[in-house]
N, C-alpha and C positions, 0 to 999 in steps of 0.2 A: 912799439908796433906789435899788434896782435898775433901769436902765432899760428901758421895754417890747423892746429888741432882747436884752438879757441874757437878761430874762424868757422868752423866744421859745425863745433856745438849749437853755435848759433846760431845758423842752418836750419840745426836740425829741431830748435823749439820753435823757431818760428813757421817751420812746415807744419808740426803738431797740432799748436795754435791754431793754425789756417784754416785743419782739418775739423780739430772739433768745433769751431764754430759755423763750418760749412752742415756739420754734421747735423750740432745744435736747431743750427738755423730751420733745416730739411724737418725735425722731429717736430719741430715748433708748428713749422707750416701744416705738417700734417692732423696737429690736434686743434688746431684750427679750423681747418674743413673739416674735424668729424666733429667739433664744436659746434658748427654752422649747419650741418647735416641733421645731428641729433634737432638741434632748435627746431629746424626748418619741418624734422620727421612732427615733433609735438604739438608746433602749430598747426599741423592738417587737421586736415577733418577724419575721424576712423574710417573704412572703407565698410561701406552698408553691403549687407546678405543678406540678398532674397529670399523672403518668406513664404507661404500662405498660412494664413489662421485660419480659428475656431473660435466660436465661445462655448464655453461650458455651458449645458444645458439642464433644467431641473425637469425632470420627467418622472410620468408615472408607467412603474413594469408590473405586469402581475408577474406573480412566481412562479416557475417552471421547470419543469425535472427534465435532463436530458439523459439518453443513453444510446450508444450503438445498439439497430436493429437488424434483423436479417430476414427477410422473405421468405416463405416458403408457400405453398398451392393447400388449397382445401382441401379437396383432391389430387393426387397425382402418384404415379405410378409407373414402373419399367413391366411392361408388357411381354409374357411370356407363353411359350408352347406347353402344353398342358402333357404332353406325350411326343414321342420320336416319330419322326417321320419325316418324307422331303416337299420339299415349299414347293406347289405347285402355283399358286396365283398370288401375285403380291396388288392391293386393292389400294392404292395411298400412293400419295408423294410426301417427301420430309417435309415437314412443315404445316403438311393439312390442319384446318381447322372442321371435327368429324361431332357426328351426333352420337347419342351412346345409341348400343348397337348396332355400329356401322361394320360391316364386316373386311377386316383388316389385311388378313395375312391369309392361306388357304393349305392347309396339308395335305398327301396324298390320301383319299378317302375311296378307294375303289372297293380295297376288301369289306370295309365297313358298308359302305351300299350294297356290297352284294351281299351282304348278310340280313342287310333290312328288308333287303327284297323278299330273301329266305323266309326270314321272319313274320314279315308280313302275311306272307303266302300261310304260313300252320295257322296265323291269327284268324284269318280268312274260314280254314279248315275247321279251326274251335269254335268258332262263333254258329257257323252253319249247324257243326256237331249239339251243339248247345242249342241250341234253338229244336231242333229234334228231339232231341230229349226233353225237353220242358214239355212242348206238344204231346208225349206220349207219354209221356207219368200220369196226369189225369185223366188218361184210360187203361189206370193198368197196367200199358205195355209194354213197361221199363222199368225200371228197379230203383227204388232211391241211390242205388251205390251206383250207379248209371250215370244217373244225373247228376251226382255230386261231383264223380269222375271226368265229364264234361267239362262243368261249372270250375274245377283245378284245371284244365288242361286250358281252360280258356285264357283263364288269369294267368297262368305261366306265360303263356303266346303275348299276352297284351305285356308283362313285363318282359319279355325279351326284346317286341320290340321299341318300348322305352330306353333300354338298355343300348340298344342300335343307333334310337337316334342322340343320347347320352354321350357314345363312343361316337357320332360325326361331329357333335357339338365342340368336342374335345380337340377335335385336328382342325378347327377354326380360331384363329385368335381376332373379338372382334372389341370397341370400344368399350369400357362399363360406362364412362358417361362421358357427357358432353366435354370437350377439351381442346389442347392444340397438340399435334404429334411434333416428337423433337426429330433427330435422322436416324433412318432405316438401317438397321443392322442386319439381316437376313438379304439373300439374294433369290433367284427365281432356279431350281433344281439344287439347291441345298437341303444336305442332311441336318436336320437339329434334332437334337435333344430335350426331354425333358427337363423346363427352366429357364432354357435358350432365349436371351432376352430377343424380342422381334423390332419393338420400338417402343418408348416412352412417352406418357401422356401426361400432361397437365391440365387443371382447370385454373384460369388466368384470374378469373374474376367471382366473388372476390377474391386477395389474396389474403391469407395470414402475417403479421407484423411479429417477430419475437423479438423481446429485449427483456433486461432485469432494472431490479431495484435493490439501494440498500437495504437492509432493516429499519434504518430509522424514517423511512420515508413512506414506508407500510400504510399508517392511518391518513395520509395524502390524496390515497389515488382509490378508485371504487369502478367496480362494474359499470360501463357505461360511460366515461369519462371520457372526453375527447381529444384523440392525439393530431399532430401534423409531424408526416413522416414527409421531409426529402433526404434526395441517393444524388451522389455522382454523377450520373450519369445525365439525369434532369435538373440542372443546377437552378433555375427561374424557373421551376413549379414544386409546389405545396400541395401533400396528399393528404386529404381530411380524413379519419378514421376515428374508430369507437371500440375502445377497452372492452374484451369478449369472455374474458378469463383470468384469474390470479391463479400464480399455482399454488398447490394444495402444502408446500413445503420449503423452508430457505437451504440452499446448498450449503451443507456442512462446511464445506472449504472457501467460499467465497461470501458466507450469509448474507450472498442475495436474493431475491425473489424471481421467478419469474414472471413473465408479464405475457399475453397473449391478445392481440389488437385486429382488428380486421378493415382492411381499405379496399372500398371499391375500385376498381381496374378496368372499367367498359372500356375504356379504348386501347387500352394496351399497353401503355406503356411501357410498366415493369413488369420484372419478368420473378421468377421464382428463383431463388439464388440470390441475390442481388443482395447487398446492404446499405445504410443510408443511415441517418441522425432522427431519430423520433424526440417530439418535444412535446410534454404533456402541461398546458396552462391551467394552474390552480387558480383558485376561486381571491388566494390573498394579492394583493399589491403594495409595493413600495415604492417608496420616494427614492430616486437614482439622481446625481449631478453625472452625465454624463458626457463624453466627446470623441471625436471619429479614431477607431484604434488605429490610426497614422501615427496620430499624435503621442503615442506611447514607447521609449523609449529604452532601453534596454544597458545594464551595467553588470559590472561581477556586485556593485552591490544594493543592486534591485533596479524598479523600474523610476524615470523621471518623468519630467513632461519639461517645453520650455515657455515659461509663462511672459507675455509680452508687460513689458512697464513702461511708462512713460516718466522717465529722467527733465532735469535740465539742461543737461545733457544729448536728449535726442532718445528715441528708440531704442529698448534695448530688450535683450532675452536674458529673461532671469531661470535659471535652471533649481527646479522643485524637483524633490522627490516624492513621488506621490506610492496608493496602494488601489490596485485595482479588484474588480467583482468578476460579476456575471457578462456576456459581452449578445449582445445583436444585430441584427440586421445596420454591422459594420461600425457599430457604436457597444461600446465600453464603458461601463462604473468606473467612477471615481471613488473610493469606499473613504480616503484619506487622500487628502493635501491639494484641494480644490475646494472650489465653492463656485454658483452658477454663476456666470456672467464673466469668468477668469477667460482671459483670450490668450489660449493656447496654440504653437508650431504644429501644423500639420503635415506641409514640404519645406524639406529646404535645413532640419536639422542635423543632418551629415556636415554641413558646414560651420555649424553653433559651438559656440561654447560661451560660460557665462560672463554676460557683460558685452556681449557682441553686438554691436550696432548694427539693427535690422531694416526691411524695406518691406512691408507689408505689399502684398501680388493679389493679384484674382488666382480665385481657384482654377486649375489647370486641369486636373482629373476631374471624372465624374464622381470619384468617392466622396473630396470636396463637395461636389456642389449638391449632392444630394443632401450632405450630412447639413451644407449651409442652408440650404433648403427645407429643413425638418422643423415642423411646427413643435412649440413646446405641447410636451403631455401626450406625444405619439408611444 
């Protein structure tokens, strides 16, 4: 008969036993179902990501220089008091659009009239004096030093009162030419100074275009040569203009050139101040494969694109590294790792990566459809 500590042992392998193959059993089942899982994962189908494409396009660009321009007026000017005195008549509102000589601002001119009056009055006296005198020298009855004396006193009297009307000209601030005023700085019984700006005038139209050139792009461009200036601010309008000036020297520090352009402005638009992108088309053209800058894709180790392939597989986005150009009207060079007719991602690449099974969409944006839209050789 077995002793109760035998008895115990064998207890306690056979709980053991129980256990690891309870245990066994459980791990079994489990790589079973992740056996059945993975199968089940490979026989799917991938899960397709909505695209839109492109196809790369072969186009003809002519060459074109671009560079930040800035505006400025033909004319224009901060309008000032020519002498001290207090603002009696203010003739304007901010903003008038005035003819030159329009009389703008108005100084105190009382003692000045009363001196033209003065003035007048001895010119008055000279001329009578003079005229007597001429009368009676040829009989005689006066002296050459008479009449010369006259003939000085007369001329002194007629420049004094030029002098008169010189000195009220001077306490008027009026237009030099035709322009728009910007706002009134002077008020009505204000003392100003000497300098004192009153108000600011520009002439709108035309305006002056300034931007520069490298050195190497010097023998490019020529007098006369046709720019399109757009600004900010007119995002859907192109302003035609015409190369007015090269300047006479290249800045030591930047050896660039400057450039001086002039664009008509009859309606208004732009203002003096302003700046905007000038782009000058040269006479060469080149062959571009291009396609809409959507499609251009960004890494720390340069740009891609994702070119669509057809597997047997199904659908797929192959990711190219490509090198891009010159860029327009929302379309991009390809310079490297395209060729025409490649159909490129243009939404929907935030979800890509290579080898991803794709769904080809209609364009959704306008940038799309325009870009799909674009006849070759535009």
């Amino acid at each position: 008969m077995a002793s109760p500590k035998a008895h115990f042992k064998r207890r306690v392998v056979i709980m053991v036993l129980f256990i690891a193959v309870v245990y066994g059993g459980v791990i079994g089942f489990n790589r079973f179902i992740g056996a059945m899982i993975h199968k089940a994962m490979a026989a799917a189908p991938a899960p397709m990501i909505s695209v839109t494409t492109s196809k790369a396009q072969n186009l003809t660009w002519a060459e074109r220089l671009q560079a930040v321009a800035s505006l400025k007026a033909v004319q224009g000017t901060m309008l000032t008091a020519q002498t001290a005195g207090m603002v009696t008549g203010i003739h304007f509102k901010s903003g008038d659009a005035v003819k030159a000589g329009t009389l703008l601002v108005q100084l105190n001119d009382n003692v000045a009239q009363a001196q033209l009056a003065s003035d007048r009055a001895k010119l008055l006296n000279a001329k009578q004096e003079l005229t007597r005198q001429r009368s009676l020298f040829p009989q005689k009855l006066t002296s050459q030093s008479q009449l010369q004396a006259a003939e000085a006193t007369y001329d002194e009297a007629t420049a004094a009162v030029a002098a008169d009307q010189a000195a009220l000209a001077n306490l008027q601030v009026r237009a030099p030419f035709d322009g728009h005023l910007g706002i009134r700085q002077v008020s009505l019984g204000q003392y100003v100074s000497p300098g004192a700006g009153a108000v600011d005038i520009q002439q709108w139209d035309p305006l002056l275009v300034d931007f520069q050139i490298p050195q190497r792009d010097l023998a490019r461009v020529a007098v006369g040569d046709g720019v399109a200036l757009s600004v900010s601010g007119q995002p859907s309008h192109s302003f035609a203009g015409t190369i007015t000036a090269l300047g006479s020297a290249f800045d030591s520090t930047t050896r660039n050139l400057s450039i001086e352009a002039s664009v008509p402005n009859a309606d208004g638009l732009l203002r003096p101040g302003m700046f905007g992108d000038v782009t000058i088309s040269l006479m060469a053209t080149n062959q571009v494969v291009a396609v809409p800058q959507t499609a251009i894709a960004y890494s720390t180790y340069g740009e891609y694109v994702y070119v669509v392939k057809q597997t047997d597989k199904g659908t797929i986005a192959e990711e190219r590294i490509v090198q891009t150009g010159a860029n327009r009207d929302n379309l991009i060079a390809v310079v490297k790792g395209l060729k025409a007719g490649d159909e490129v991602v243009t939404e929907g690449q935030v979800n890509l990566y290579p080898g991803a099974h794709i769904k080809i969409e209609p364009p959704s944006g306008a940038l799309s459809k325009a870009a799909a839209a674009r006849p070759e050789g535009s």
